[in-house]
N, CA, C and O atoms as a MOPAC input file, in Angstrom:
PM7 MOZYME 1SCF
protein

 N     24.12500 1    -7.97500 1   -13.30700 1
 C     23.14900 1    -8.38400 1   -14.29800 1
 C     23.78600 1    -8.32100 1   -15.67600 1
 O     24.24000 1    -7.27900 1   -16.14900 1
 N     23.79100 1    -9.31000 1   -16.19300 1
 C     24.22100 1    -9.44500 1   -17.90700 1
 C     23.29600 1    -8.59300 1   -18.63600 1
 O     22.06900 1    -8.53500 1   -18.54800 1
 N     24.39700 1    -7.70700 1   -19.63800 1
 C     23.59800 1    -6.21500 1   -20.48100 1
 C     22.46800 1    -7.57200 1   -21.66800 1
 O     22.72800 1    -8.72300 1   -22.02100 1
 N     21.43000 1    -6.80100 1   -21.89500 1
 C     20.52600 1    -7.74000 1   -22.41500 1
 C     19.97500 1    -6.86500 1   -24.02200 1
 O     20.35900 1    -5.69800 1   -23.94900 1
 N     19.52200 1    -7.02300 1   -24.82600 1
 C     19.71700 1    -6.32300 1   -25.97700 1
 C     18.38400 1    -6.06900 1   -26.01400 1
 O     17.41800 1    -6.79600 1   -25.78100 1
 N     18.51900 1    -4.33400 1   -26.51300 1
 C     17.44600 1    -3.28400 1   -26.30600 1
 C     16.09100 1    -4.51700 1   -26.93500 1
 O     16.23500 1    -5.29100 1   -27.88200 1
 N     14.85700 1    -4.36200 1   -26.07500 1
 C     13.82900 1    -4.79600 1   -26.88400 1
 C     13.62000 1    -6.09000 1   -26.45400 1
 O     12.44500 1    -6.44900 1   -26.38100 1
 N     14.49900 1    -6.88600 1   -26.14800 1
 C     14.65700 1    -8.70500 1   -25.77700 1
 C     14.35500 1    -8.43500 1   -24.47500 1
 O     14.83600 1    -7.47900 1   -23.86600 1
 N     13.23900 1    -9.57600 1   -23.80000 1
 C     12.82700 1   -10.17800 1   -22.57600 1
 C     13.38500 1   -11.00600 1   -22.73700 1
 O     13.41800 1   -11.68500 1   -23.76300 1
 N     14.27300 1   -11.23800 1   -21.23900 1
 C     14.60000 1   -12.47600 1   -20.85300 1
 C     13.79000 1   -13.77400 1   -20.44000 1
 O     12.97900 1   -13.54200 1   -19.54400 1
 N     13.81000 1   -14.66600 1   -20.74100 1
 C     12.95100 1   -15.60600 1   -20.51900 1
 C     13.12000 1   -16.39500 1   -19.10800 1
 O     12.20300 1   -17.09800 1   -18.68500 1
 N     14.23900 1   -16.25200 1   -18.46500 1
 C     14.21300 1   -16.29500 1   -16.97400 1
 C     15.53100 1   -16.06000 1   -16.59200 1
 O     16.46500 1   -16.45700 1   -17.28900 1
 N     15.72600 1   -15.33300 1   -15.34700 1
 C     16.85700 1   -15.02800 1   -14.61300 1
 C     17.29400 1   -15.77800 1   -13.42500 1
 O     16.55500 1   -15.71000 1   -12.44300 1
 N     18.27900 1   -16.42500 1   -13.35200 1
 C     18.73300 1   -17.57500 1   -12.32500 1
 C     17.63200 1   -18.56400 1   -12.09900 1
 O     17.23000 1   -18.89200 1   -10.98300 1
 N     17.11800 1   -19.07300 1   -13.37900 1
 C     16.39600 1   -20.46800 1   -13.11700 1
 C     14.58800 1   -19.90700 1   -12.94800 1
 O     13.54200 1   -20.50900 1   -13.18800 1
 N     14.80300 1   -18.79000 1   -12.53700 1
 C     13.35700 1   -18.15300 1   -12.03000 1
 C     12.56900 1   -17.77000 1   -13.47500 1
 O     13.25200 1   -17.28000 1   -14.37400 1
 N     11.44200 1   -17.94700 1   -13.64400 1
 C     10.73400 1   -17.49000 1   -15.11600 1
 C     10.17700 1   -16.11700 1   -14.92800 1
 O      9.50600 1   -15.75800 1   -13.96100 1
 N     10.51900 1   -15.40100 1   -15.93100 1
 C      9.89600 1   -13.54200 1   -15.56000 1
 C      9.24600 1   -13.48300 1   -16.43200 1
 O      9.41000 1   -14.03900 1   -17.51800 1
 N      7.98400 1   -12.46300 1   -15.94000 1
 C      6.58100 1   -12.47600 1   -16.06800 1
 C      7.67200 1   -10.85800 1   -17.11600 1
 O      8.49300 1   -10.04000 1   -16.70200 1
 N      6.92900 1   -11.16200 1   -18.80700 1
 C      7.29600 1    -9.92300 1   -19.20800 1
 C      6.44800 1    -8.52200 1   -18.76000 1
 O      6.63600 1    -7.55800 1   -19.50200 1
 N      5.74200 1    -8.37000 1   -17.87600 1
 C      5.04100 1    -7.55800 1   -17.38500 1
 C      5.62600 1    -6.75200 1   -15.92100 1
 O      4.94600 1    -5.84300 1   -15.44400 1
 N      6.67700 1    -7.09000 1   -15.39900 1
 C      6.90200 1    -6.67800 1   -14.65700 1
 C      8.56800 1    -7.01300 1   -15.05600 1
 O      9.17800 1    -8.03300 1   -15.37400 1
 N      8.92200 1    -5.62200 1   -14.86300 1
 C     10.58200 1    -5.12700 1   -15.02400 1
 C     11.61700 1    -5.87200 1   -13.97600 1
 O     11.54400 1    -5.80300 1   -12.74900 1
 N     12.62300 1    -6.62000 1   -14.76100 1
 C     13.32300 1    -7.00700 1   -13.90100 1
 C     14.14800 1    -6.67800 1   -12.93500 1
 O     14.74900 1    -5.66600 1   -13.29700 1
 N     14.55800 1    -7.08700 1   -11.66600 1
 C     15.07600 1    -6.40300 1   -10.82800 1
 C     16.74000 1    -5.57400 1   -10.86400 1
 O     17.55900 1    -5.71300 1   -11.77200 1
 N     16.87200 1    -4.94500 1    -9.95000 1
 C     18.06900 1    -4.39000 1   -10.21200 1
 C     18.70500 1    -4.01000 1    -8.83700 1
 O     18.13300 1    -3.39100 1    -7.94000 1
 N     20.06000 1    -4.51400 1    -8.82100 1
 C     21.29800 1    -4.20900 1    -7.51900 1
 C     21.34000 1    -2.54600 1    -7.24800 1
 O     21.32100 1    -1.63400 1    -8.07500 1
 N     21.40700 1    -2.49300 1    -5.67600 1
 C     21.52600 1    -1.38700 1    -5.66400 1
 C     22.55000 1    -1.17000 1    -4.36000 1
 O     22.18000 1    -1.66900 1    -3.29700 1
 N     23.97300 1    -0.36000 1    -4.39500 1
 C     24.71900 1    -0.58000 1    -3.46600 1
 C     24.77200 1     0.82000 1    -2.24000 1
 O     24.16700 1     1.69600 1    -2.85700 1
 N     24.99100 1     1.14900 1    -1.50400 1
 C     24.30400 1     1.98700 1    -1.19500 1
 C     25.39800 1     2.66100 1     0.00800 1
 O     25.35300 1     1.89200 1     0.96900 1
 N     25.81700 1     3.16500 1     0.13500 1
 C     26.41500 1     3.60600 1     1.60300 1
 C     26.23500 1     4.70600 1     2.56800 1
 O     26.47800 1     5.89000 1     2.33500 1
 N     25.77000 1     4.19300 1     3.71400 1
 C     24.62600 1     5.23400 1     4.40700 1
 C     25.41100 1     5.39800 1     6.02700 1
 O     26.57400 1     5.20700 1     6.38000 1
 N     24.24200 1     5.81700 1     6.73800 1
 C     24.43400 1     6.06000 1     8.01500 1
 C     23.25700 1     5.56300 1     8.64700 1
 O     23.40500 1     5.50600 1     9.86800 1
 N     22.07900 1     5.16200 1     8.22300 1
 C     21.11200 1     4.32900 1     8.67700 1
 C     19.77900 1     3.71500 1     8.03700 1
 O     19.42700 1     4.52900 1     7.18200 1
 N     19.27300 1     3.11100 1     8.05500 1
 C     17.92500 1     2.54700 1     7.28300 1
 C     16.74500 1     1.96200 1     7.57300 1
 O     16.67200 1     0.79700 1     7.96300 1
 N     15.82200 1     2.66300 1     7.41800 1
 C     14.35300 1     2.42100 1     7.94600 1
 C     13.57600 1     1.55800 1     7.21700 1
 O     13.22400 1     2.31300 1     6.31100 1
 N     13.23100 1     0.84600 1     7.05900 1
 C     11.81400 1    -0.04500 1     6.12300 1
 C     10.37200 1     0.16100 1     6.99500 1
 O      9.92900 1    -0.26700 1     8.06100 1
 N      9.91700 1     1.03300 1     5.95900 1
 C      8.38600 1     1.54800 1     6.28200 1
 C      7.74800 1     0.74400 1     4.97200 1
 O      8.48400 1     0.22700 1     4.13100 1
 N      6.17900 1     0.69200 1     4.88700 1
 C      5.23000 1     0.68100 1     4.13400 1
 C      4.74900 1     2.39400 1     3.73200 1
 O      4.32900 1     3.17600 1     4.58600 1
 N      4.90000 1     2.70100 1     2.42700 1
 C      4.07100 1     3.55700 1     1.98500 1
 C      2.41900 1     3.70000 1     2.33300 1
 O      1.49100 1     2.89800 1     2.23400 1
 N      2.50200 1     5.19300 1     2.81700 1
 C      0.78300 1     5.16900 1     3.02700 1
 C      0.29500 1     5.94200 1     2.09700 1
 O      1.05500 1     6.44200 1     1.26800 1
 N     -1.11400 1     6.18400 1     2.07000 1
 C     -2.08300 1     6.87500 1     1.34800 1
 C     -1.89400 1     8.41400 1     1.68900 1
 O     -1.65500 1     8.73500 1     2.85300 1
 N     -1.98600 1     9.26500 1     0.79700 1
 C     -2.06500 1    10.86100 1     0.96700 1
 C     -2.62000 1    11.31200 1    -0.29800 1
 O     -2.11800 1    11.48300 1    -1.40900 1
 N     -4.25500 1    11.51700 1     0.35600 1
 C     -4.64700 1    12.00600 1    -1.16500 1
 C     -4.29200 1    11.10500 1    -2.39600 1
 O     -4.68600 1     9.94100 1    -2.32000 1
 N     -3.72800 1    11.40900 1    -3.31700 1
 C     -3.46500 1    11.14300 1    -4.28600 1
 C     -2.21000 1    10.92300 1    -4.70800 1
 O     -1.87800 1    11.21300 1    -5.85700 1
 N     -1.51900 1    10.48100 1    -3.98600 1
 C      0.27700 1    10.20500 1    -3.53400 1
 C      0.56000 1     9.11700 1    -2.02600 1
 O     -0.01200 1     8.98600 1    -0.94400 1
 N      1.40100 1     8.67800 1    -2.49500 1
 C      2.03900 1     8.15300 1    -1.23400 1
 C      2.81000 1     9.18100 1    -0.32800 1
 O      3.30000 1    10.20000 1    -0.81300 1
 N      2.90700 1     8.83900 1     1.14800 1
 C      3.65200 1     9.45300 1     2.13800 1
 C      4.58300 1     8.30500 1     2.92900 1
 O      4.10000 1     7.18800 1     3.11300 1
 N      5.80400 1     8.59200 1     3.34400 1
 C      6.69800 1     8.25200 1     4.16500 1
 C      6.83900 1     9.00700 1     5.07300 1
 O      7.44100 1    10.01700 1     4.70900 1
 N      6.39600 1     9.00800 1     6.76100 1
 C      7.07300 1     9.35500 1     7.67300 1
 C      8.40700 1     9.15200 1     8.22100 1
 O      8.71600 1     7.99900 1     8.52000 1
 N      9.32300 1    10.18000 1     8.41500 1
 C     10.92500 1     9.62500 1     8.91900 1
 C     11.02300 1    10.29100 1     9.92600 1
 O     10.11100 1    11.06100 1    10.23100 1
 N     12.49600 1    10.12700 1    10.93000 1
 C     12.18500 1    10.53900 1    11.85800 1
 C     12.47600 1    12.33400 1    12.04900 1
 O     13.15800 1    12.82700 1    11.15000 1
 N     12.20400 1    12.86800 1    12.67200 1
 C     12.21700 1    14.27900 1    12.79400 1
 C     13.66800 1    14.99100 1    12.23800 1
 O     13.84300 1    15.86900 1    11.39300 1
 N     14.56400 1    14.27900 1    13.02600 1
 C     16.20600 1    14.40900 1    13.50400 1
 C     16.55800 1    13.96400 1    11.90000 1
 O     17.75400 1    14.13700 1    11.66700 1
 N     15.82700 1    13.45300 1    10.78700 1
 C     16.43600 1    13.28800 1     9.51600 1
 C     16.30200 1    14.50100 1     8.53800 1
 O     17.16200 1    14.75900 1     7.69600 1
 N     14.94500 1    15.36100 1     8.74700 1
 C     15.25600 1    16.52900 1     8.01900 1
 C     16.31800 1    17.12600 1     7.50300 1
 O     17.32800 1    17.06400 1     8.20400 1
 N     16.42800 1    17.83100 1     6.23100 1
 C     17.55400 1    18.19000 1     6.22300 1
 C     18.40800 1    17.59400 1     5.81200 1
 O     19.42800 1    18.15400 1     5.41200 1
 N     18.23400 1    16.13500 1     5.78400 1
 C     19.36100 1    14.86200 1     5.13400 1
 C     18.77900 1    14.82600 1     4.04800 1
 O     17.68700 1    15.24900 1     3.66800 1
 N     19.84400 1    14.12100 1     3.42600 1
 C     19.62900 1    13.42300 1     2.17000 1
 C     19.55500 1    12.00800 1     2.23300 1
 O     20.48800 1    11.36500 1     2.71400 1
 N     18.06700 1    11.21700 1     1.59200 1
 C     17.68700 1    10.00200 1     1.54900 1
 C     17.39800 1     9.89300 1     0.31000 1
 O     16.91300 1    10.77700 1    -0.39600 1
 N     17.80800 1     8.32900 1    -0.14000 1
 C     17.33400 1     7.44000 1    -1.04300 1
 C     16.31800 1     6.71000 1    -0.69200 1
 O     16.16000 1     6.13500 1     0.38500 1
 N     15.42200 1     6.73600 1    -1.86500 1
 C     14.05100 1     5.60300 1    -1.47900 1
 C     14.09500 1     4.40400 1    -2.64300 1
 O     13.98300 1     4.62800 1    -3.84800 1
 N     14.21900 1     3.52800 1    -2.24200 1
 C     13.81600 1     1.92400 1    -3.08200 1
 C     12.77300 1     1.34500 1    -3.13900 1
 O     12.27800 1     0.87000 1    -2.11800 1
 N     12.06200 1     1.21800 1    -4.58100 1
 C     10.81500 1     0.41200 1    -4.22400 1
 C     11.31800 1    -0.71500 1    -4.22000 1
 O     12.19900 1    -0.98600 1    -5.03600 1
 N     10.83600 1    -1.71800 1    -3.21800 1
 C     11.49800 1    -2.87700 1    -3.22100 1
 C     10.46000 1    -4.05400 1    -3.88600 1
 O     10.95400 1    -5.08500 1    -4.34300 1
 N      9.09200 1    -3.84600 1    -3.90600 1
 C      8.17600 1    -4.41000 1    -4.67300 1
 C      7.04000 1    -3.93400 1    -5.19400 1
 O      6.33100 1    -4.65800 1    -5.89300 1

């Protein structure tokens, strides 16, 4: 992503027009040992992710992806 100057919205990224209301996206490279795509659920007043048992104890990254 081209550095963009503090304060300036881009007016569109690869042809696409961005809504200044929602933050533009960002690369993320990652090197793992495996990867789940769940939907966030409801808990109270927070989201929850179930993983699997055998991951405890690890260390995970979470991405909102939208």
């Amino acid at each position: 992503m081209v550095a963009q100057d503090k304060g300036k919205i881009p007016k569109e990224i690869s042809g696409v027009p961005v809504d200044p209301a929602t933050p533009p996206k960002t690369e993320f490279r990652v090197l793992g040992e495996e990867m789940i795509e769940k939907e966030v659920k409801t808990s109270g007043k927070t989201g929850r992710v179930y993983l699997p048992g055998d991951w405890v104890g690890r260390l995970v990254k979470i991405i909102r992806m939208n």
